[in-house]
N, C-alpha and C positions, 0 to 999 in steps of 0.2 A: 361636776356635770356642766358642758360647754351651754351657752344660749340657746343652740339650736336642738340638742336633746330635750331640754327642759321643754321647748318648746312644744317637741313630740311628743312626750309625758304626759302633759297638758291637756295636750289634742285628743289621746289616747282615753285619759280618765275621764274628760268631760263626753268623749262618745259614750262611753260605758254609765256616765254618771247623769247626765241632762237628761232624762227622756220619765215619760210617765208612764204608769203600768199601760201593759196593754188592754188590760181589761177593763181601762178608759174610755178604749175607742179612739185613742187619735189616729188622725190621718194624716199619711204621708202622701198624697196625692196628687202633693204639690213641687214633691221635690222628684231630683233628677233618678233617673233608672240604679244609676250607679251606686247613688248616696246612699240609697234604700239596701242594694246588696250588703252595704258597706253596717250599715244598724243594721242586718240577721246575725250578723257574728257578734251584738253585743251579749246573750246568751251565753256566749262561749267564752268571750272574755271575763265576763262575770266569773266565772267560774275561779280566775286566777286572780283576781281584785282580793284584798284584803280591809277591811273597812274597820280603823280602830277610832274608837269614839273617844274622844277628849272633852272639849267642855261644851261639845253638841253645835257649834253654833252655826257648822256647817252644811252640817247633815239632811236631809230630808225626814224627816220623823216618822212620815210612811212609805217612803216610795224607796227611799236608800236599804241597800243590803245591810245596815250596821250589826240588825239581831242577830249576831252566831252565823252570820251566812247568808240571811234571809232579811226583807223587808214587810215590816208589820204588815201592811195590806196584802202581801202572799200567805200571813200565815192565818190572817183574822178576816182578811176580806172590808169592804168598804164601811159596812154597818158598826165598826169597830172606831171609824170617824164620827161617824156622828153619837156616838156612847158619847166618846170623848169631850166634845163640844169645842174641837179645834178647829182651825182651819186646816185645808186641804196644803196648806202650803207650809204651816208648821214645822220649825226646825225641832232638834230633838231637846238644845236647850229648853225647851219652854216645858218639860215634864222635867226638868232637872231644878232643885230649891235649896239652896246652901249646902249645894254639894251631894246632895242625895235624889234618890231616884221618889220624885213625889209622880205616879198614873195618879189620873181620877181612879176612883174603884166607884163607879153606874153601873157596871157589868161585871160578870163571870170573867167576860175576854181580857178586863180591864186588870181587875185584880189578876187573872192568869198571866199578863204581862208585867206586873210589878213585880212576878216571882221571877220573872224570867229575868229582866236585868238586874236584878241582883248582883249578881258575880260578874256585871263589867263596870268594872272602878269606875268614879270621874274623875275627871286631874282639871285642872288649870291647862292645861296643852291643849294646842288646837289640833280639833280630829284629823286625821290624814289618813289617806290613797296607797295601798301597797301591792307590788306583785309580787307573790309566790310566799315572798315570806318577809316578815317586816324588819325593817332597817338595812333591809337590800337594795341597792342604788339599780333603779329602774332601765334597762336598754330596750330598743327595739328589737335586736338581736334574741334575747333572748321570750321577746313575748312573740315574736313571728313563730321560734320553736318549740315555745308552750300552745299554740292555737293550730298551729299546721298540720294538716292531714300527711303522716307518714305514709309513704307505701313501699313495697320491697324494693333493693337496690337493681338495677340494671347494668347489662354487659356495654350498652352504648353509652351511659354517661359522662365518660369521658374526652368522650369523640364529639358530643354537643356542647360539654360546659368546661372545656380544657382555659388553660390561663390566657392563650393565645386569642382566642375568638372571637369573629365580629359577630356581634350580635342578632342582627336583623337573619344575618346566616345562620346560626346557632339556632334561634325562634322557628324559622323557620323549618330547620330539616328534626325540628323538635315536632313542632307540628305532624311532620312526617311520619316519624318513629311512632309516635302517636295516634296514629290513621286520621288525623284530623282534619287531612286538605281535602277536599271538595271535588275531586274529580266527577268524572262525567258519567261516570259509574253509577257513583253513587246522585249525584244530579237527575237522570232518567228514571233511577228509583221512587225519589222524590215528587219526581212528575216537572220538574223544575227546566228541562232540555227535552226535546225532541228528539237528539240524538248521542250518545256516548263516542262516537267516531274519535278517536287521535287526535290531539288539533298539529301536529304536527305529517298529519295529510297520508299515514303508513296504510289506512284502513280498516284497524283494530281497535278493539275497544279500549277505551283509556281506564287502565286503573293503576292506582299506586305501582304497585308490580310491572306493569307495561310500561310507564312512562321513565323510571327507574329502576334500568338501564332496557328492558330488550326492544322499546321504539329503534328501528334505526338510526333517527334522525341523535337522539337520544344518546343510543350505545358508542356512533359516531364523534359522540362530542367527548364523552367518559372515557374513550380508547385513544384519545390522542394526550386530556389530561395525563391519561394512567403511565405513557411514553414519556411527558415530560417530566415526571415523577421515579422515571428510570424503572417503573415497574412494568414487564411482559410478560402480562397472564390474560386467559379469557374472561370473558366479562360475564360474573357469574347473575345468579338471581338477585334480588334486593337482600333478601334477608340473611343470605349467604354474604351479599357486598359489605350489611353492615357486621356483618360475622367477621369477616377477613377484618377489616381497617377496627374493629374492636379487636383483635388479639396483634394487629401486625404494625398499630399506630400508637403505643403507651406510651408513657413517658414523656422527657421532653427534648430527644436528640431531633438538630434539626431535621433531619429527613423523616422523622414520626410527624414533628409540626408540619413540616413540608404534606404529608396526605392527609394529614386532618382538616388543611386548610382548604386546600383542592378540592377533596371528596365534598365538604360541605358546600364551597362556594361554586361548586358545579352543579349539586340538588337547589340550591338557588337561584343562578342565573337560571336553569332547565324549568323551574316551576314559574319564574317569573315570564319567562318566553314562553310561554304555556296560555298566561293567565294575557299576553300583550296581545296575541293570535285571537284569543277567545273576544275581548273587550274591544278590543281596538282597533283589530283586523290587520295588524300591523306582523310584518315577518321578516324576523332577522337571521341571515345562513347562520349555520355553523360554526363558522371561522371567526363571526361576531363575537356568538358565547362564548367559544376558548379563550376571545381575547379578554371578555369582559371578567374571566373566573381568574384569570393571567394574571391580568393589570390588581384587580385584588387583592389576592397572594402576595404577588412581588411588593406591592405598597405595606400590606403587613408585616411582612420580612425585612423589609427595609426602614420601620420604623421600629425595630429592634435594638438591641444596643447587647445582647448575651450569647451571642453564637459566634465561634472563631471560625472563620471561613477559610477551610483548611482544604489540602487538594481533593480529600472524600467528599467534599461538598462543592466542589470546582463547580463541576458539571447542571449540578441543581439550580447553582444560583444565574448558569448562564443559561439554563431550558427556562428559568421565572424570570431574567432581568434582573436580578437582584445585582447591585453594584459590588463587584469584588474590592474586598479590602483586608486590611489584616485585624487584630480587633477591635469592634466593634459593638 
């Protein structure tokens, strides 16, 4: 395991591991919005932690998961400390006496817990941290796909998460596919605008669907991409657009890259010119966007190095700039 793993290992167990029950009462109220996001999923990690006890000295003796899955104060509650007469802070060594499990027995709960460890050995090793299943070398890989919320597969995700892709474009028409941008639509619903008007000046109301493609201003910019792309067809609705460029852009021959890249970094420049109109007041024609969605493309094409630019592809690489060569 490199340094930097271990590192995340680390980071990993001690979120899941440093924290006191909640039914403490401590307060997070001082840390950041994010951090606090970031402790509700220990819950969930918990779940995949494995916590094997060796000679205790690590352990938390009430707050750690060690019991079978569970941490004494989940199972007995606080009143089960002070039976005890430990501290609060007590590791689990300190109920462990020449290798054997010595509880006080003051209580019912106390003796109910001497039965219960029973059946986990002690050794001379020191206790350790396991996920999934113990003496399995820890990845982030695999604990992001233990804790990830699955959901059914989609016909666009290829068209956002392809090998090619720049990212901020990708986020962004992810966003999209996602109903997640902010139009103005949904703004005067909110109560957030006064008015939903186009910000590209047609007259219409903005919403996903209008702004992508049937704006003029919009469609105009998508129908001369669609040209350099050597495709002429009508420019259909959104969900039909992302319908066609999911059955007609798979794979990885350059002219599938060649519209995956386009179609994305054209819902990009178009949202951002969108978002510069709204904010800034600021207004770039047409002939800007093509170029800015152009120069893109061509820079990603061009820092390739796997496509032979052969005379099928003549034509593509001189509608994007792409420097002709042989291979490359």
């Amino acid at each position: 395991m490199t340094k930097r793993k271990k590192e995340r290992h680390r980071c990993i167990i001690h979120l899941c591991k440093k924290k006191r029950n909640e039914t403490e009462g401590e307060s997070h109220g001082h840390l950041s919005w994010s951090w606090r996001q970031i402790l509700l999923l220990r819950p969930l990690a918990k779940e995949h932690l494995i916590y094997k006890c060796g000679n205790g000295e690590k352990f938390s003796l009430w707050f750690d998961p060690w019991l079978h899955g569970d941490s004494v104060l989940a199972l007995y509650g606080h009143r089960v400390i002070l039976e005890a007469g430990l501290s609060k802070h007590a590791r689990v060594k300190e109920v462990i006496w020449e290798g054997e499990w010595c509880w006080p027995q003051a209580s019912c709960d106390l003796v109910d817990l001497q039965q219960r460890v029973r059946n986990i050995p002690v050794s001379t090793a020191p206790d350790s941290i396991h996920w999934d299943k113990v003496g399995e070398a820890f990845s982030t890989t695999r604990a992001f796909h233990g804790i990830r919320q699955r959901s059914s597969s989609v016909d666009w995700h290829d068209i956002v998460w392809h090998s090619k892709r720049i990212p901020k474009h990708a986020f962004s028409l992810w966003l999209a596919l996602r109903g997640a941008h902010r139009t103005k639509n949904k703004l005067l619903a909110f109560g957030v605008v006064h008015s939903a008007e186009c910000a590209f000046l047609c007259g219409e109301t903005e919403t996903l669907q209008h702004l992508f493609f049937q704006c003029p201003f919009s469609a105009m910019v998508w129908r001369e991409v669609l040209l350099m792309c050597n495709i002429v067809r009508p420019i259909l609705l959104w969900v039909d657009e992302v319908l066609w460029m999911s059955t007609h852009a798979r794979g990885s021959a350059f002219h599938h890259t060649v519209r995956i890249l386009a179609f994305v970094a054209t819902t990009y420049h178009l949202w951002i010119e969108r978002n510069r109109r709204c904010f800034k007041n600021l207004f770039l024609p047409h002939q800007e966007i093509i170029r800015l969605v152009r120069q893109d493309v061509s820079g990603k094409l061009a820092s390739g190095n796997s496509y032979l630019r052969c005379e099928r592809y003549h034509s593509l690489c001189v509608n994007w700039g792409v420097p002709l060569g042989e291979d490359i």
